[in-house]
C-alpha beads as a LAMMPS data file, in Angstrom:
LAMMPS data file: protein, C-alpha beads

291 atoms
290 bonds

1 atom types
1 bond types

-500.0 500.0 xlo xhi
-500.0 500.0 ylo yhi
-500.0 500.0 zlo zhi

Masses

1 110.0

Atoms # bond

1 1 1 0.000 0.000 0.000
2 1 1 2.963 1.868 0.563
3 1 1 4.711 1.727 -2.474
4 1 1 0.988 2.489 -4.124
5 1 1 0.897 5.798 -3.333
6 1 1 4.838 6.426 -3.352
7 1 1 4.958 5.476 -7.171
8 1 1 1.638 7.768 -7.433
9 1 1 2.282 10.743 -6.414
10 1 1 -0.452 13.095 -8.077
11 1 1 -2.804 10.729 -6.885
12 1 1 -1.842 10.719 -2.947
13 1 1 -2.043 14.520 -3.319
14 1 1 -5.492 14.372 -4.613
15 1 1 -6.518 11.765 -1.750
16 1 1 -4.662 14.173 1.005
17 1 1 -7.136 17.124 -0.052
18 1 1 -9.986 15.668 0.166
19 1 1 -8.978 14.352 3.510
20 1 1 -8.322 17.966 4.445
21 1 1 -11.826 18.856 2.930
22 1 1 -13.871 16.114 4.598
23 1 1 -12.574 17.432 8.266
24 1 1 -13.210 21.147 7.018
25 1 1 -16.448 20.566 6.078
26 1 1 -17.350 18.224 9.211
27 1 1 -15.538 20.923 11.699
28 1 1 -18.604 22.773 12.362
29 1 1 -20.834 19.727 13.368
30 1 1 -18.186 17.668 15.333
31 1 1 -19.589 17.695 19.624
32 1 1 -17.244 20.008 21.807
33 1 1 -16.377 16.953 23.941
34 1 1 -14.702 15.851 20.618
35 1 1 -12.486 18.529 20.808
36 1 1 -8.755 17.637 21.948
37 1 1 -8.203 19.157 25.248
38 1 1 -5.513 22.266 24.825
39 1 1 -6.409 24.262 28.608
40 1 1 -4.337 22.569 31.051
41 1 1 -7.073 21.326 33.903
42 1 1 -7.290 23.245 36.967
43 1 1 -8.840 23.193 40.239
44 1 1 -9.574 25.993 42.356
45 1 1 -9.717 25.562 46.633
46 1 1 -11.190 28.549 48.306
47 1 1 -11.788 30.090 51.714
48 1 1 -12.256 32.823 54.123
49 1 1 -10.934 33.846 57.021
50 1 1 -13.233 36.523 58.104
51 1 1 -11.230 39.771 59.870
52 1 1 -7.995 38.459 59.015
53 1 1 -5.735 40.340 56.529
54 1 1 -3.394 39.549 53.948
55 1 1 -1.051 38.422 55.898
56 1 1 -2.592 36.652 58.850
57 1 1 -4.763 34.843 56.200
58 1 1 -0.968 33.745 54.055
59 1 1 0.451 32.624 57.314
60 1 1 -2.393 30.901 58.434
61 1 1 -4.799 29.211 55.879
62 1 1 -2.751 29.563 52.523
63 1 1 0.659 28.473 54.005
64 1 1 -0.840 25.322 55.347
65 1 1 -2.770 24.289 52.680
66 1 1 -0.018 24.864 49.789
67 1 1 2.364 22.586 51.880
68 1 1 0.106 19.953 51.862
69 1 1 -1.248 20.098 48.068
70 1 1 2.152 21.030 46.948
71 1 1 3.265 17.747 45.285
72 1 1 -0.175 16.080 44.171
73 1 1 0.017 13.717 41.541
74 1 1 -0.188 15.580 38.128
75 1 1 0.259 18.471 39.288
76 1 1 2.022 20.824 36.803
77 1 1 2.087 24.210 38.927
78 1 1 0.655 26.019 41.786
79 1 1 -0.463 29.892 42.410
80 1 1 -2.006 31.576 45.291
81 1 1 -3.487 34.652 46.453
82 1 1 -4.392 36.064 50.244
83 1 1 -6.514 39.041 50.281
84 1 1 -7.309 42.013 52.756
85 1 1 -10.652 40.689 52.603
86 1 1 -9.958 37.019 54.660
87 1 1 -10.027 35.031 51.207
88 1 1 -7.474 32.924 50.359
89 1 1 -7.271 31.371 46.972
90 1 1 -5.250 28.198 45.489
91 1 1 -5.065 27.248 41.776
92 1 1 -3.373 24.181 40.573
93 1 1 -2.785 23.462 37.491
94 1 1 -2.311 20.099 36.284
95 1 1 -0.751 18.637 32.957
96 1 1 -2.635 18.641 29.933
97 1 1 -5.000 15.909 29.191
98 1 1 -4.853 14.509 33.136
99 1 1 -8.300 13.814 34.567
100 1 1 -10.037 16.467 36.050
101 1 1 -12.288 14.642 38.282
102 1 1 -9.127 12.446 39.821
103 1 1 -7.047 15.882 39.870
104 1 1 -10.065 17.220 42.349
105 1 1 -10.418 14.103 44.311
106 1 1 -6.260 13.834 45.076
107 1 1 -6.627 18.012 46.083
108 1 1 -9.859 16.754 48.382
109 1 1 -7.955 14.682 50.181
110 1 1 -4.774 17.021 50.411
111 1 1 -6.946 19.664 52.084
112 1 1 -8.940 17.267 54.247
113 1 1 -4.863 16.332 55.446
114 1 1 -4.479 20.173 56.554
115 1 1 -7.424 20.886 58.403
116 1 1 -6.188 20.297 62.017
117 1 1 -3.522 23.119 60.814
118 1 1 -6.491 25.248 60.013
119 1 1 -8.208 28.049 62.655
120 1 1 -11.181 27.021 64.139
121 1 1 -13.472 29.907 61.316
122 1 1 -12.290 28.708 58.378
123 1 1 -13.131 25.334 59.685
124 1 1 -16.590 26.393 60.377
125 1 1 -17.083 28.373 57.136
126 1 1 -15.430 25.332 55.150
127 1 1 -13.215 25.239 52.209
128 1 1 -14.407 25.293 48.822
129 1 1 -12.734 22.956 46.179
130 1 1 -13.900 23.874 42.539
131 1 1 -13.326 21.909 39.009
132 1 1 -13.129 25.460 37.284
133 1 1 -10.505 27.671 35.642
134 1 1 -10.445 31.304 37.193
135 1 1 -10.015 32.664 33.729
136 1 1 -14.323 34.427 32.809
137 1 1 -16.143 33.523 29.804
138 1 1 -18.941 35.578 30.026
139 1 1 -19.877 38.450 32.350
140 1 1 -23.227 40.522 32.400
141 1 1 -24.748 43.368 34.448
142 1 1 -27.922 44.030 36.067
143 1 1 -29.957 47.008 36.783
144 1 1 -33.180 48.375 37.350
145 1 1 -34.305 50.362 34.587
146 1 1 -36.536 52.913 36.915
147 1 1 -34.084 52.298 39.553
148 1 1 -37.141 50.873 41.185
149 1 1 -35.195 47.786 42.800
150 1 1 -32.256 48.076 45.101
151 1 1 -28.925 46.746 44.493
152 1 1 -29.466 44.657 47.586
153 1 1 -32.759 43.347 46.064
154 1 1 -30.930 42.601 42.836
155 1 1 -28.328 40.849 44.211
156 1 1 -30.652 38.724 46.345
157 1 1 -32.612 37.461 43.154
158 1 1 -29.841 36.713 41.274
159 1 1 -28.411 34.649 43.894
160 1 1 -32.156 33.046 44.280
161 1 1 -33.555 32.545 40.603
162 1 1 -30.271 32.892 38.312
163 1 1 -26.958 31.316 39.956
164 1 1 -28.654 28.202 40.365
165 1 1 -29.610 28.305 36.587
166 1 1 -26.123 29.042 35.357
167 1 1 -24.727 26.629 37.068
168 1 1 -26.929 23.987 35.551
169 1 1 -25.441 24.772 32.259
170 1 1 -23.256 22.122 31.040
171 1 1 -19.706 23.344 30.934
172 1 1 -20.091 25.910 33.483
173 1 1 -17.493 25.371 36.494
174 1 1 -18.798 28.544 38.336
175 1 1 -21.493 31.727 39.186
176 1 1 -19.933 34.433 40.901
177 1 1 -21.997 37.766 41.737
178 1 1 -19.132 40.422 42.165
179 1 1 -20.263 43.063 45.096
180 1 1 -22.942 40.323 46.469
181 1 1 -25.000 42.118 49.172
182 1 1 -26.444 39.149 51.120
183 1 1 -29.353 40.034 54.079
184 1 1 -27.801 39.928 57.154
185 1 1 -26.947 42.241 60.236
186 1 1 -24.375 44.478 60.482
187 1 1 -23.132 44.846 64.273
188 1 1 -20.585 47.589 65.414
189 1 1 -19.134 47.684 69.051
190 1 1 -18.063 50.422 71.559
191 1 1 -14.562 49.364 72.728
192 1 1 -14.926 51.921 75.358
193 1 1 -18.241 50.219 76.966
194 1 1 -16.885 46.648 76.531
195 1 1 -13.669 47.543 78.339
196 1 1 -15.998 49.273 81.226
197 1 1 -17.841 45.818 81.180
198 1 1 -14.670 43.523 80.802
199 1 1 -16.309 42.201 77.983
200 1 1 -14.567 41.526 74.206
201 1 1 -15.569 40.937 70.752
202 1 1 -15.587 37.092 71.437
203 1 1 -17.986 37.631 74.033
204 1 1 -20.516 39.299 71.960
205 1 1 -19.910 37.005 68.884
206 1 1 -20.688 33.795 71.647
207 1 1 -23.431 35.107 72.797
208 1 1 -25.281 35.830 68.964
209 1 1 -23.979 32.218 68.118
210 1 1 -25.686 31.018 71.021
211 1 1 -29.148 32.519 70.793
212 1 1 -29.099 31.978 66.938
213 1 1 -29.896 28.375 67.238
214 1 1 -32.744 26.086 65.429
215 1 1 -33.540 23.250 67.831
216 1 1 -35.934 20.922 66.653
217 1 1 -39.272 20.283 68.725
218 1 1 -39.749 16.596 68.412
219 1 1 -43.129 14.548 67.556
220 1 1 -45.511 12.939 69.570
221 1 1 -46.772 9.649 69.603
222 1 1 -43.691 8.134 67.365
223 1 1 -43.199 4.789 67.874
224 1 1 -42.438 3.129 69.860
225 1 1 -45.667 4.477 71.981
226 1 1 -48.480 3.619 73.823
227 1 1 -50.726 1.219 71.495
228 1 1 -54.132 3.187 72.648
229 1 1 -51.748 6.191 70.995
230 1 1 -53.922 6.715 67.568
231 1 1 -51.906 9.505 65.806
232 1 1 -48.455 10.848 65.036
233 1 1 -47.860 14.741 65.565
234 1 1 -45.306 16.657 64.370
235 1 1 -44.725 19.478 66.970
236 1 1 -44.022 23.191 65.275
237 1 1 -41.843 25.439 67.793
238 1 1 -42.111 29.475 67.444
239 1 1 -38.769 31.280 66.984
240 1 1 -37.386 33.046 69.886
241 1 1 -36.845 36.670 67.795
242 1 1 -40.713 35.786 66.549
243 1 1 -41.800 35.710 70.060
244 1 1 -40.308 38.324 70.793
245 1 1 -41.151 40.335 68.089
246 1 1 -44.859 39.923 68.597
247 1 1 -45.119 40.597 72.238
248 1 1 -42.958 44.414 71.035
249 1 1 -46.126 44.615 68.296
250 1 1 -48.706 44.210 70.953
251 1 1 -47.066 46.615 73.867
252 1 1 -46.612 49.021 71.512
253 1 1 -50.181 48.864 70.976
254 1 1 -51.138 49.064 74.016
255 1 1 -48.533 50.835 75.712
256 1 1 -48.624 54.151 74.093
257 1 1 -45.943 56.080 71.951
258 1 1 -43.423 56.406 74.188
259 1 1 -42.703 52.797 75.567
260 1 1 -43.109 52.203 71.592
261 1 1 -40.592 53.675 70.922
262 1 1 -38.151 52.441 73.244
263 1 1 -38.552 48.904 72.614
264 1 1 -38.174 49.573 68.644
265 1 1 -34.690 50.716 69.679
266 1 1 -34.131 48.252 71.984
267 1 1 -33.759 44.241 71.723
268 1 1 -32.602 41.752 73.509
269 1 1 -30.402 39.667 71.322
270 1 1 -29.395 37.187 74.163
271 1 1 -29.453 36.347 77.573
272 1 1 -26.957 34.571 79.541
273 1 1 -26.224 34.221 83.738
274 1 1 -24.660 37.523 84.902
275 1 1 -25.147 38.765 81.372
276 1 1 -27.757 41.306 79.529
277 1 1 -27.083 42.066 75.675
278 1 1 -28.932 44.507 73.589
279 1 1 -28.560 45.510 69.657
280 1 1 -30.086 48.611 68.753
281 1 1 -30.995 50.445 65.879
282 1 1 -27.957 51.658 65.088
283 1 1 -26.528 47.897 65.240
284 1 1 -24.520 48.450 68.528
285 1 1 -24.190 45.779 70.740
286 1 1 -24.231 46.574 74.350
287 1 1 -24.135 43.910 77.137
288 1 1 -24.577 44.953 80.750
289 1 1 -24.030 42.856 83.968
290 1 1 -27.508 41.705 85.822
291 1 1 -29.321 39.078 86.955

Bonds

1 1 1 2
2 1 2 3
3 1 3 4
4 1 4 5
5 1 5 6
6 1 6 7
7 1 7 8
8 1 8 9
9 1 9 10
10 1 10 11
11 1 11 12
12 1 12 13
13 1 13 14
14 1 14 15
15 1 15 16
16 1 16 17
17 1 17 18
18 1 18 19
19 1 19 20
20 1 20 21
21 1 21 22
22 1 22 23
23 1 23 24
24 1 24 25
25 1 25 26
26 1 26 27
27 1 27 28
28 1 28 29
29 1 29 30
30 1 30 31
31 1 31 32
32 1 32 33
33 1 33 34
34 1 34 35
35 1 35 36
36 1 36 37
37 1 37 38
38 1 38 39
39 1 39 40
40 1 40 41
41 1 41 42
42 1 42 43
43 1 43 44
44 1 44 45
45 1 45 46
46 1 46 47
47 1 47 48
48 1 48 49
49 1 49 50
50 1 50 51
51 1 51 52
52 1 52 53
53 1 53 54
54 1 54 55
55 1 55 56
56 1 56 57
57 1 57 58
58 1 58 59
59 1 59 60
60 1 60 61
61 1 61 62
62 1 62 63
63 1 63 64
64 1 64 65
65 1 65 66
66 1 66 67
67 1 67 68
68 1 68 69
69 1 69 70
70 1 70 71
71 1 71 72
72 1 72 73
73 1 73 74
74 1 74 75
75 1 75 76
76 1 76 77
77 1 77 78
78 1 78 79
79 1 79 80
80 1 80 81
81 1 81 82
82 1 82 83
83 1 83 84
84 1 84 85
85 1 85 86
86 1 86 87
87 1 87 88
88 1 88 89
89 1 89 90
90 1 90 91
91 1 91 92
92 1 92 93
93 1 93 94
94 1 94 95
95 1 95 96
96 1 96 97
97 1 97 98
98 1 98 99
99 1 99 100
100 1 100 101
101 1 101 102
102 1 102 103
103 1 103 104
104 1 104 105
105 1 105 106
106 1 106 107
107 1 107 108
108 1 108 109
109 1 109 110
110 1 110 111
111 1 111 112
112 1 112 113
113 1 113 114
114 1 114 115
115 1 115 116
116 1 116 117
117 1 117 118
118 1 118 119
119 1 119 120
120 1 120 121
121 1 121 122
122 1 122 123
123 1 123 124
124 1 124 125
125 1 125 126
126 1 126 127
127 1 127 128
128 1 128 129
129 1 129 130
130 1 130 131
131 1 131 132
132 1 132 133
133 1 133 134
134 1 134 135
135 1 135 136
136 1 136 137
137 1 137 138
138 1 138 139
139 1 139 140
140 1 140 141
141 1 141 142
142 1 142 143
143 1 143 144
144 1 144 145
145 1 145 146
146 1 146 147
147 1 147 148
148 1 148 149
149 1 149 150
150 1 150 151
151 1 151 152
152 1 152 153
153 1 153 154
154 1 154 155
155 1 155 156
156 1 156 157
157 1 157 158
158 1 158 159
159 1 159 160
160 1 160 161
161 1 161 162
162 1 162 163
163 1 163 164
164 1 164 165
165 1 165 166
166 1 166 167
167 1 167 168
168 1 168 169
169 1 169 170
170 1 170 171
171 1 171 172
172 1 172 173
173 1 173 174
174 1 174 175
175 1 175 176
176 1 176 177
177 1 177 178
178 1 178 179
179 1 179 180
180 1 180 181
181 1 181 182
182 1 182 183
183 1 183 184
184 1 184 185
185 1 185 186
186 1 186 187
187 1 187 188
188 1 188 189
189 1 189 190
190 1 190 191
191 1 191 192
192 1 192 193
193 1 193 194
194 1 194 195
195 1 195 196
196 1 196 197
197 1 197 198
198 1 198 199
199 1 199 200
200 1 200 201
201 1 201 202
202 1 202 203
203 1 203 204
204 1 204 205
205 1 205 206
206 1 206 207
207 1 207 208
208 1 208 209
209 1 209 210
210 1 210 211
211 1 211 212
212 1 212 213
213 1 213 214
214 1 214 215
215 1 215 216
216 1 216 217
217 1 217 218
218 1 218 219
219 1 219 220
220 1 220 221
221 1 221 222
222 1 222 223
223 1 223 224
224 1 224 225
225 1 225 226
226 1 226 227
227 1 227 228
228 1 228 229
229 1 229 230
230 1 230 231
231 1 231 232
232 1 232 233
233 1 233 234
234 1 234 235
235 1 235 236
236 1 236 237
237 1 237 238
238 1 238 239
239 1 239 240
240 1 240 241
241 1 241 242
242 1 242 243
243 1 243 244
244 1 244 245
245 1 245 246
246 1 246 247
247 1 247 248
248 1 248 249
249 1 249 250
250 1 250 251
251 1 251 252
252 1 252 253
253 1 253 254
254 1 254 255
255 1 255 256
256 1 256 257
257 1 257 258
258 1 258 259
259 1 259 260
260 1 260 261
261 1 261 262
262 1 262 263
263 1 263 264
264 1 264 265
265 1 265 266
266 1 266 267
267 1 267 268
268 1 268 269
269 1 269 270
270 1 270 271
271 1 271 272
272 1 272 273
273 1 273 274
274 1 274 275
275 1 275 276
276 1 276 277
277 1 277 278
278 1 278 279
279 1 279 280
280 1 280 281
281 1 281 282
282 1 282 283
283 1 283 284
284 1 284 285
285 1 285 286
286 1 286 287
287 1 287 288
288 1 288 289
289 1 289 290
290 1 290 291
């Protein structure tokens, strides 16, 4: 077959061109899977370490976590980044054509190595491990047209009704929503008070973590019971801050402007032996000493 084309040389021209053709032609219809694989695969580990700077967060989350990925089996090269903001980033970048699923899996169990290394936050915040290269394919803004929607608002149903959905897409490794603004409370301190109280931030940030708590109620009648027991009830608890905020509704009803008014600035946020703490309007926590 060899010496066929060798000795026939216009002919294995003609037969190389309309190889080239065929593949031009079927180019456009050939699956992106089918596609050889030129990006070098990459994973992405992320976390925060909230309060911490630059270089509390290098010394303390990225340091320990590079040590122990450094080295991973296909592993062609590794970069990081430690921001003001508490984040820490890792990308590793393995060799060309190596599995992407096994090149996550061998990180997994790298980080899962370093977490006794790891403060106690970013251990309850997590770490994030991500099959996706930091590099953006597509980026698109939001607004309200009669500026009748916040930016908070916006942000809220995007992360509701449209991160989900992108991340569905097939091929998609990651949503992100640059300047997110998630609900939540804001809570700024008086130094000056806390030191009068010998209290710190840790004592304040105990106490929220302690009242903010979902406990579940139970059932009754769940087997094993009494036979004579006929049905099975789920029991539905009320929410402490609920409670709360209904009996403020109904004093302020019937309590006149005044008191009103002094329990909308005022609420307790948590109460603990020898302890009184209050958040008010103006998100400042204050805890007194009582009974």
């Amino acid at each position: 077959m060899v010496d066929f084309f060798i000795r026939r040389p216009i002919f294995a021209t003609v037969c190389a061109l309309l190889i080239i053709l065929a593949g031009a032609v079927c180019i456009p219809g050939l699956p992106i899977s089918l596609y050889p694989s030129l990006a070098p695969p990459q994973v992405t580990v992320t976390s925060n370490y909230v309060g911490a700077n630059a270089q509390v967060v290098e010394s303390a989350v990225t340091i320990p976590l590079e040590q122990q990925i450094n080295g991973v089996e296909g592993m062609h090269y590794i970069t990081s980044t430690s921001s003001n903001d508490g984040t820490s980033t890792i990308n590793v970048t393995f060799r060309t054509g190596y599995d992407l699923n096994i090149a996550a899996v061998d990180v997994q169990n790298r980080v899962a190595t370093a977490q006794g290394r790891l403060p106690q936050e970013i251990k309850n915040t997590g770490v994030t491990i991500t099959k996706a290269n930091p590099n953006f394919v597509f980026a698109a803004g939001f607004y309200s047209p009669d500026n009748s929607l916040s930016n908070q608002y916006i942000s809220n149903y995007l992360d509701v009704y449209v991160k989900d959905a992108l991340k569905r897409i097939p091929g998609v490794g990651d949503v992100l929503i640059f300047g997110e603004r998630k609900y939540a409370m804001r809570i700024w301190l008086d130094p000056t008070k806390l030191a009068a109280r010998q209290l710190t931030a840790a004592d304040v940030v105990s106490a929220l973590q302690e009242q903010n708590v979902e406990i579940p109620a139970g059932q009754l009648g769940r087997p094993p019971a009494d036979p004579k027991q006929s049905f099975q009830v789920r029991i539905r608890e009320h929410h402490p801050q609920e409670h709360a905020q209904r009996n403020r509704t109904t004093q302020r009803r019937w309590k006149g402007r005044d008191w009103g008014r002094e329990l909308r600035h005022q609420s307790l946020v948590q109460r603990a032996p020898g302890r009184r703490c209050w958040c008010a309007t103006a998100f400042e926590c204050q805890c007194a000493s009582g009974r």
